[in-house]
C-alpha positions as CSV (number, residue, x, y, z in Angstrom):
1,X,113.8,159.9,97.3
2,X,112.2,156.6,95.6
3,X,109.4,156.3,93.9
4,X,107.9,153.0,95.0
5,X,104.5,153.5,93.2
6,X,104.1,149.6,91.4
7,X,104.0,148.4,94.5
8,X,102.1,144.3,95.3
9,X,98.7,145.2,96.5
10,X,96.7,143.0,98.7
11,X,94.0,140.7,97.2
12,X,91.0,138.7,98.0
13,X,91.6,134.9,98.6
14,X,90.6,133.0,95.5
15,X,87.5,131.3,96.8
16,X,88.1,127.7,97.0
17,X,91.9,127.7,96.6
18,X,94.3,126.2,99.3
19,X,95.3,129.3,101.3
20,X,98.8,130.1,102.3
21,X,98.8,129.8,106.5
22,X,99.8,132.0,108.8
23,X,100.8,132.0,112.9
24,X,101.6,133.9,115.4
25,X,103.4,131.9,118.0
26,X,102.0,131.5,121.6
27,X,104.5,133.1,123.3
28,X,104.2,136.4,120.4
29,X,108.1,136.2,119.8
30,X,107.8,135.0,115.8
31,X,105.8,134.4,113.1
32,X,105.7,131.5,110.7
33,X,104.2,131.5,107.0
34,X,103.5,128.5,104.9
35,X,102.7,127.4,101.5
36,X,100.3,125.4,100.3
37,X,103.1,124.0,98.2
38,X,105.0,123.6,101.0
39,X,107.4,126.2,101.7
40,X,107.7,128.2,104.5
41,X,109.5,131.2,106.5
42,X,109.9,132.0,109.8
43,X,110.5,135.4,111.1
44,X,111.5,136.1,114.9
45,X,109.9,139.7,116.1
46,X,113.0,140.2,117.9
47,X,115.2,141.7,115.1
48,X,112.5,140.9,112.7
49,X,114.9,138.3,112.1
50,X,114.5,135.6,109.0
51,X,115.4,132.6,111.0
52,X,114.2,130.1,108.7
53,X,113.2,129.5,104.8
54,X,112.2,126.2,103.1
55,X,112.2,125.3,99.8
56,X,111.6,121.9,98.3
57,X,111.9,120.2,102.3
58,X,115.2,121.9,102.0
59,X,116.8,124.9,104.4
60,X,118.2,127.8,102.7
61,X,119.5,129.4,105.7
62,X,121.9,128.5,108.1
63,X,121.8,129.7,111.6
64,X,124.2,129.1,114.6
65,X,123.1,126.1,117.4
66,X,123.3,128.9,119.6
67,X,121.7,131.6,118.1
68,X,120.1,133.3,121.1
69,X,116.4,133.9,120.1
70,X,115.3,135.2,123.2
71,X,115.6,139.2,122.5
72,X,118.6,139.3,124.4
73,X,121.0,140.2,121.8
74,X,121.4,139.4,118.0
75,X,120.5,136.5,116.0
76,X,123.8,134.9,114.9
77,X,122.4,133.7,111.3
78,X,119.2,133.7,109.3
79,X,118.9,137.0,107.9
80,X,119.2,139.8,110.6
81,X,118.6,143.6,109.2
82,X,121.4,146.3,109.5
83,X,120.6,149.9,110.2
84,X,121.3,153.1,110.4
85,X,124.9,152.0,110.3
86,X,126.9,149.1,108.5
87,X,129.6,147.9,110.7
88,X,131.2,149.8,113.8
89,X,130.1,153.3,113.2
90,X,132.5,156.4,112.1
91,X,133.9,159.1,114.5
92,X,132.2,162.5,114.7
93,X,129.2,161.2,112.6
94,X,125.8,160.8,113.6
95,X,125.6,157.0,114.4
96,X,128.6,157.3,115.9
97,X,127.6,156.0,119.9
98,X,125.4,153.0,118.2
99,X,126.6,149.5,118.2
100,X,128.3,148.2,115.8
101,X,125.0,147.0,112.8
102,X,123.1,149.5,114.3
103,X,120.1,148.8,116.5
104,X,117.5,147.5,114.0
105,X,118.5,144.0,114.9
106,X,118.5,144.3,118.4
107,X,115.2,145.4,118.6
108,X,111.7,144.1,118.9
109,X,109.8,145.1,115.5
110,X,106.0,145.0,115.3
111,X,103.8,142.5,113.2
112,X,101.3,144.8,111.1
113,X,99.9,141.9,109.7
114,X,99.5,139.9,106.2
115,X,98.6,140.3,102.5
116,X,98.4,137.8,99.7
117,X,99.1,139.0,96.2
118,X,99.0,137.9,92.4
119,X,101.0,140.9,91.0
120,X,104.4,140.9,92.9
121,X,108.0,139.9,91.9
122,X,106.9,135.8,93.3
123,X,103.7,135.6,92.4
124,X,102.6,133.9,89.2
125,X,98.9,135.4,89.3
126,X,97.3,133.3,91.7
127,X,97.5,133.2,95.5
128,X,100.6,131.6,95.7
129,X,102.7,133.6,97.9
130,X,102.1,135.5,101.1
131,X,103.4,138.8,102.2
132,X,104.8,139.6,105.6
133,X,105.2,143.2,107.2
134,X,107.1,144.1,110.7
135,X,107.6,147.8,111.7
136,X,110.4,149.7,114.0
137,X,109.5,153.4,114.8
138,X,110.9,155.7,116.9
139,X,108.7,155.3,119.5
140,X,109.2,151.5,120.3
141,X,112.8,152.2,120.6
142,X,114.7,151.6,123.8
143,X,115.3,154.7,125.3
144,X,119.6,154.3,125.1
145,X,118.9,153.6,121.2
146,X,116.8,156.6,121.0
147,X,119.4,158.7,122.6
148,X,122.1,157.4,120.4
149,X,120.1,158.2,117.3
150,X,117.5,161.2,117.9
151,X,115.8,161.3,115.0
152,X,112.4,160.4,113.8
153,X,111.6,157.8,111.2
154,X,109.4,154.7,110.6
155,X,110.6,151.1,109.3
156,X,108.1,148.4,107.7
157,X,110.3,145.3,106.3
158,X,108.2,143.1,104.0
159,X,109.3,139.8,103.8
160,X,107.1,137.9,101.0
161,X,107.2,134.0,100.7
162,X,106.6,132.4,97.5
163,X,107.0,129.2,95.3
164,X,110.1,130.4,93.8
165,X,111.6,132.6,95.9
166,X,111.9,135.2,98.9
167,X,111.9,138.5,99.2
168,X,113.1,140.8,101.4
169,X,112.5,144.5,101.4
170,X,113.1,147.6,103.9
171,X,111.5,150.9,103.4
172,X,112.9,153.6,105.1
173,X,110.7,157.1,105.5
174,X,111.9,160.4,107.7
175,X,108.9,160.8,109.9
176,X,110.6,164.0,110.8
177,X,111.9,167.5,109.7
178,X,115.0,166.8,110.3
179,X,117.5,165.1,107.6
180,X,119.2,161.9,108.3
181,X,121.8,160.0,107.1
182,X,122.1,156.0,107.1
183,X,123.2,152.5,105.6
184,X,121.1,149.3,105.6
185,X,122.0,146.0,104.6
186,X,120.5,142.4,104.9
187,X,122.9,140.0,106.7
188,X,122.1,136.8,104.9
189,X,123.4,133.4,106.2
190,X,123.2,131.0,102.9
191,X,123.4,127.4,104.0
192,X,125.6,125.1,101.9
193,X,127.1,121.9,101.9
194,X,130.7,122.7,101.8
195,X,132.0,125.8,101.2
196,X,135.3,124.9,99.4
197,X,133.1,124.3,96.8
198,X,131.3,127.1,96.3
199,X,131.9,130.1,93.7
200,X,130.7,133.6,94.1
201,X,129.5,135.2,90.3
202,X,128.6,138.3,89.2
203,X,131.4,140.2,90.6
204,X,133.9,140.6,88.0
205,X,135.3,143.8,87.8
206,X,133.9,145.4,91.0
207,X,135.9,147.2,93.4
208,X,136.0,146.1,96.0
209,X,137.1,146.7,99.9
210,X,139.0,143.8,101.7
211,X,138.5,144.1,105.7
212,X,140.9,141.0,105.9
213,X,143.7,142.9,105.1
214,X,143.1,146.2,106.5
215,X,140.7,147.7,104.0
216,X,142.8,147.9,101.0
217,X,140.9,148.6,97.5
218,X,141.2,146.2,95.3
219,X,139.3,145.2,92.0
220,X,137.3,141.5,91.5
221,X,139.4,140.1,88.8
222,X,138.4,136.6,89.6
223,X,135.0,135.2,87.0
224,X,134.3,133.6,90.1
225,X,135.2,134.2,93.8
226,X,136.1,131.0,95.9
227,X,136.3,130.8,99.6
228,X,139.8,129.4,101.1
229,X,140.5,131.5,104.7
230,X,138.9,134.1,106.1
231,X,136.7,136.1,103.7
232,X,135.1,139.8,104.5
233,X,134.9,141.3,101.7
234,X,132.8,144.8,100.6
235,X,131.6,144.9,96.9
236,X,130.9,148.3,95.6
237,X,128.6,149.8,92.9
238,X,128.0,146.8,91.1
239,X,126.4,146.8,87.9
240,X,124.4,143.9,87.3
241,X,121.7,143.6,89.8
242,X,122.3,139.6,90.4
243,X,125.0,137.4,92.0
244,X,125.0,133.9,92.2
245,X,126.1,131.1,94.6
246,X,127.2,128.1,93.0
247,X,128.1,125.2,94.6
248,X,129.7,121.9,93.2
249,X,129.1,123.8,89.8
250,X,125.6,123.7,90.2
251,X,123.7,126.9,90.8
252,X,122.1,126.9,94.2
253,X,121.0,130.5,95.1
254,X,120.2,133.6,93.0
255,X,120.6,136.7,95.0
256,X,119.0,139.7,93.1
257,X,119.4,143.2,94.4
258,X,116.5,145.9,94.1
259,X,117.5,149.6,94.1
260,X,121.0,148.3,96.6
261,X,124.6,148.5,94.7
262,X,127.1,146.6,97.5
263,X,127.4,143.2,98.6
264,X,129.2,142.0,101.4
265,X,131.0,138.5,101.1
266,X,131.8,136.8,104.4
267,X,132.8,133.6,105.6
268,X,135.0,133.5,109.3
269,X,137.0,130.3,108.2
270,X,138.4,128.2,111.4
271,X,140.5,130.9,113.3
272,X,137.7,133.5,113.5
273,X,134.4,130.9,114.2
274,X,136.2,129.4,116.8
275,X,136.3,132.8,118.2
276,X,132.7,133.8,118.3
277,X,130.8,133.2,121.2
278,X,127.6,131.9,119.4
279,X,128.5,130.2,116.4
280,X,128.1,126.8,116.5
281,X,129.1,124.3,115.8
282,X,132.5,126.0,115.6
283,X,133.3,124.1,112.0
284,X,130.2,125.4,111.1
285,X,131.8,127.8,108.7
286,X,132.0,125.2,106.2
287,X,128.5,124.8,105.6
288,X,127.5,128.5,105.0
289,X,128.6,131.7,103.3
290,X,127.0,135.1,103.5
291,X,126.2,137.1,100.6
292,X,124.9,140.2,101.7
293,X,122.7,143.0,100.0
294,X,122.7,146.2,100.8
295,X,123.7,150.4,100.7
296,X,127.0,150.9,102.7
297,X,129.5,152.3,100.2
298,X,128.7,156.0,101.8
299,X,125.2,157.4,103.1
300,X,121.8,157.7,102.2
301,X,120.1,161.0,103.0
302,X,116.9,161.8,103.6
303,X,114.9,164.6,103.9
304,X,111.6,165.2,106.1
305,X,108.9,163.1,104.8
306,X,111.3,161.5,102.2
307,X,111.7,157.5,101.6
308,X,114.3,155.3,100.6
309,X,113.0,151.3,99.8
310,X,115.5,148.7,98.8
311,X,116.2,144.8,99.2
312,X,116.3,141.4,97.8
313,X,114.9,138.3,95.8
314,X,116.6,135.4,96.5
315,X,115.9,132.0,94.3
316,X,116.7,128.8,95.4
317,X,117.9,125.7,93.3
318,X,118.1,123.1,96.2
């Protein structure tokens, strides 16, 4: 159990200031949040998907052409949330009927609504960033993921917009008596120019689990981590809290985990983009690279009335 007490509060609007503005799209399938500054963030109900974050007139994110954002199956980029299970899900465990990612994804989340703040991890004591919540309970579930997974639990996912940054969080809480186990991870899709040169940091010395080549163990001996083929890579109980995405030797993104110890490093290369469905265009690959934050070395547990909260700031240089 995590103690989350120093939470953001909301605020009153400073009177007179430009306001941060907020909408709900006519058709109710996403919600879009902009600066006065100018950035902004777009999140798609169904998923609760990040499907888009400006900074500086500049896209941080980079989702497929044919991302299907119709709540038909999930978002192929942005930032799509992974739970209960990372992955395809073990034999003779408890998520072990779900898809593979679990079913947080794939569902459609609630909007509870919007809070400014001038004491959060963005905010530099005005009204200069805007905070975001969407929930997923047991009771909004579809009936086969509610079967799969019968347990009780509430999900509220803050994602808060601000000059400098964005941040990401899930809290977890057992609405139930009954313990659970899970994993959560946030997928995200980085855009960048090209991705030959780019350089992972902040890895050294981390184990490290290599899907490419049939999960062997391995440790990070490499300063910093370069994409040439295929990379799937799972970090493990890492030490420093940040990683870094350079590109061109210029840092471009600052990804900062909050009480989350693994990263995922992905990229498909050709061979493996060519073969998914929905990512387009198909050389695509070249101009993104997914750094991804999260708790899937083993389980979390927790008891009735218990709750877990962890996620991600993410800085942009553009």
């Amino acid at each position: 159990m995590v103690d989350r007490a120093n939470k953001p509060s909301a605020i009153a609007p400073s009177p007179g200031l430009p306001q941060p503005q907020v909408n709900l799209s006519d058709d109710n399938s996403r919600v879009t949040a902009t600066l006065p500054t100018g950035e902004s963030v777009e999140i798609l109900l169904h998923g609760a998907t990040v499907i888009s974050w400006k900074s500086g007139g500049v896209e941080n994110l980079w989702l497929s052409e044919k991302a299907v954002l119709d709540g038909s199956k999930p978002v192929r980029g942005g930032i799509p949330v992974v739970f209960p299970v990372f992955g395809g899900p073990p034999a003779n465990h408890a998520t072990s009927t779900l898809p593979s990612h679990g079913f947080a994804r794939n569902s459609r989340w609630e909007y509870l609504g919007k809070s400014t703040s001038e004491s959060g991890a963005l905010s530099k004591g005005g009204d200069d960033c805007v905070k975001l919540d969407f929930g997923l309970y047991t009771a909004t579930l579809s009936e086969e993921a509610k079967k799969a997974w019968p347990y009780d639990f509430g999900l509220v996912y803050s994602v808060t917009l601000g000059k400098d940054g964005l941040q990401t969080m899930l809290n977890v809480r057992n609405e139930g008596k009954v313990a659970f186990e899970f994993q959560m991870l946030l997928h995200s899709y980085f855009r960048v120019k090209d991705v030959s040169k780019v350089a992972v940091k902040g890895l050294t010395g981390v184990t490290y689990i290599d899907k490419v080549l049939n999960a062997q163990i391995a440790t990070e001996s490499n300063p910093a981590v370069r994409i040439t083929g295929e990379t799937d890579r799972v970090y493990q109980s890492i030490p420093q809290d940040t990683t870094s995405i350079v590109e061109a030797d210029q840092p471009r993104y600052d990804v900062v985990r909050d009480n989350l110890e693994d990263s995922v490093v992905w990229n498909p290369w050709k061979e493996k983009a060519a073969s998914i469905g929905d990512f387009e265009p198909k050389n695509g690959y070249i101009n993104m690279i997914c750094v991804e934050v999260g708790s899937v070395k083993g389980w979390q547990k927790l008891d009735g009335g218990e709750t877990f909260e962890g996620g991600q700031i993410i800085r942009s240089s553009p």
